[in-house]
C-alpha positions in Angstrom: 56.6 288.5 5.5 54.1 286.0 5.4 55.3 282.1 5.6 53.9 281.3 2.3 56.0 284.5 0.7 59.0 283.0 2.4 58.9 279.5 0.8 58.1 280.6 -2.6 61.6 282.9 -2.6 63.2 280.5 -1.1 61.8 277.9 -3.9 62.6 280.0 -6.7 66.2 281.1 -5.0 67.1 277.5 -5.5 65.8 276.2 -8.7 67.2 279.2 -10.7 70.4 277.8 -10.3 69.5 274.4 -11.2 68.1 276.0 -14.7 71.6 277.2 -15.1 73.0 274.0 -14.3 71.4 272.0 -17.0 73.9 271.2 -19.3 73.4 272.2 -22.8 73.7 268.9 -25.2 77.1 269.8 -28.1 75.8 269.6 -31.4 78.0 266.7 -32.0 75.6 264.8 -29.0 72.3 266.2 -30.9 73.2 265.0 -34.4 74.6 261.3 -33.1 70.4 261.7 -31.4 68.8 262.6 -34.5 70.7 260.0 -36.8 69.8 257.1 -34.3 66.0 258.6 -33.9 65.7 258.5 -37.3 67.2 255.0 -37.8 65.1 253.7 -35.1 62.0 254.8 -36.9 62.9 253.8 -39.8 63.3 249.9 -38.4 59.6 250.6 -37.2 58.1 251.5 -40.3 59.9 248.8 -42.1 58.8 246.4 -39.2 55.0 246.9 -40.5 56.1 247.2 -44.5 56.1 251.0 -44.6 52.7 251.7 -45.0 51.3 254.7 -44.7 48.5 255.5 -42.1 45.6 256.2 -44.2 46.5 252.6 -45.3 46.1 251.4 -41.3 43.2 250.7 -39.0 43.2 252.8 -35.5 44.8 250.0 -33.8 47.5 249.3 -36.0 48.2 253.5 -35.7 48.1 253.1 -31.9 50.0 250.0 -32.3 53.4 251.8 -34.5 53.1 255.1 -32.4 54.0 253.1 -29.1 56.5 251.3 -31.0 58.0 254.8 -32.4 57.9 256.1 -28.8 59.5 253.2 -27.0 62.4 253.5 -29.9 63.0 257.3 -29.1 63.3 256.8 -25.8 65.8 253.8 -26.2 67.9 256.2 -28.2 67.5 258.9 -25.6 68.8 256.3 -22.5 71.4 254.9 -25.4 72.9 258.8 -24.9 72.2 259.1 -22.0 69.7 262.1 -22.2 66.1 262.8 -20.5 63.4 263.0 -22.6 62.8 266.9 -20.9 66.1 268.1 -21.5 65.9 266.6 -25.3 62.7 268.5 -25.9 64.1 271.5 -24.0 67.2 272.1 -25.5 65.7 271.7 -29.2 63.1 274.0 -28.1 65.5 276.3 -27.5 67.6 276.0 -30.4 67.9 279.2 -32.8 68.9 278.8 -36.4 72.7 279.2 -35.5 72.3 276.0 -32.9 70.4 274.5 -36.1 72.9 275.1 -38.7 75.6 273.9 -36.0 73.5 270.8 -35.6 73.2 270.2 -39.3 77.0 271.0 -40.1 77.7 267.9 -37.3 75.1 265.6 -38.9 77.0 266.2 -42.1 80.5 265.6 -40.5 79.0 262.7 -38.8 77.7 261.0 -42.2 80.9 261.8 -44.4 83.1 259.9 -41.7 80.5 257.1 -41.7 80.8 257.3 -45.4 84.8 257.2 -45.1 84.8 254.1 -42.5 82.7 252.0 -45.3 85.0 253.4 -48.2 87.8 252.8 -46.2 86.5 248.9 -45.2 86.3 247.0 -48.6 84.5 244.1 -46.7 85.7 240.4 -47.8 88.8 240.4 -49.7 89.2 237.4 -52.5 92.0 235.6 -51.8 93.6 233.8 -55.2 95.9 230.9 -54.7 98.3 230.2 -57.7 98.8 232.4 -61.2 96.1 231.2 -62.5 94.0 227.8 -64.0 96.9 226.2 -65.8 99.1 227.1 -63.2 97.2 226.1 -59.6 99.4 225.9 -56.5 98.4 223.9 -53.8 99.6 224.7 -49.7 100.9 221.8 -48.2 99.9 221.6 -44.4 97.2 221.8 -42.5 94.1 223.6 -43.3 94.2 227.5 -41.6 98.1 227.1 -40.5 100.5 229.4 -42.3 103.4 229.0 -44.9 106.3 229.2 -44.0 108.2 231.8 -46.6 112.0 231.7 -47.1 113.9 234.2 -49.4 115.7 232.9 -51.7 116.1 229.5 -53.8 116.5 226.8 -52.4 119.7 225.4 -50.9 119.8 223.0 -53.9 119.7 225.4 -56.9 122.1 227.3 -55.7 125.5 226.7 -57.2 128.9 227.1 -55.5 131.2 230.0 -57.4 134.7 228.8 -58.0 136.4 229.6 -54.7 133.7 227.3 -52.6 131.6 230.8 -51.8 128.2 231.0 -52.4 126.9 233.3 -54.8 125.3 237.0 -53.0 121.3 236.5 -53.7 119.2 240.1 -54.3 115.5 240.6 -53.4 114.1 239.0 -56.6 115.7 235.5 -55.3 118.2 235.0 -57.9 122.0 235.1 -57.5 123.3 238.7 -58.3 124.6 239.0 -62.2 121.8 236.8 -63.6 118.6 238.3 -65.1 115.6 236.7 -63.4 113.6 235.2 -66.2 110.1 237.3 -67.3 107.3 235.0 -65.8 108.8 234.8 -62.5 109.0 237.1 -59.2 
């Protein structure tokens, strides 16, 4: 056997299990890819006003393209993937692996739809019952109230006996309705 024979199965003996050995991206990893790709490219068209590029001169085309490529690739290192194994493995993707991929993208975009849903943003905070009724917060500005249950020590009337009357949730001693307008 020649030299040249030798190297070449030798060659081949060794990358054959480094094909095996590339890791096959979950279609959870590929949708997360696809949803940042297209975000990216969608900051790049907005960057130059969305136009279209019969609308654009050559160097303005050149211009967004190497904007659009430098974006894919900063989602690719975001996850972590090479640009070769990206290509590969979509490449190699049947409709099964596609309909997988779509399914997560779906998943992906309800729970992202759940999270905002879920997060009502900045809550109004109304202090008092209402215009004719404002209540001021003595203190200073950001510290917190301090909340007793209860009245206070001074409507609270002694029962014959010198015991102090039981008090429920509401605030009021037990027996007596609490009146309509108040908690």
């Amino acid at each position: 056997m020649s030299r040249r024979l030798s190297v070449l199965l030798l060659s081949t003996w060794l990358s054959v299990p480094v094909l095996a050995l590339a890791e096959d991206l979950p279609p959870e990893k590929l949708a997360r890819i696809r949803r940042d790709e297209k975000e990216a490219l969608e900051k790049v068209n907005a960057a130059h006003g969305g136009k279209k590029s019969s609308e654009m001169n050559t160097a303005e085309r050149r211009q967004i393209i190497e904007e659009q490529q430098q974006a894919l690739q900063g989602v690719l290192d975001k996850h972590g993937v090479s640009n070769k194994d990206y290509a590969r493995q979509t490449a190699r993707m049947g409709p099964k692996q596609n309909a997988q991929v779509d399914a997560a993208e779906k998943a992906l975009e309800a729970r992202k739809q759940g999270a905002e849903a879920s997060s009502p943003g900045e809550i109004p905070i109304e202090r008092g019952w209402g215009s004719d009724q404002q209540v001021e917060q003595e203190g200073a500005e950001g510290a917190m109230p301090i909340v007793e249950p209860g009245l206070p020590s001074e409507e609270q009337v002694p029962i014959e006996g010198g015991e102090m009357p039981a008090v429920d949730e509401a605030g009021a001693p037990e027996g007596e309705p609490v009146p309509a307008g108040e908690p």
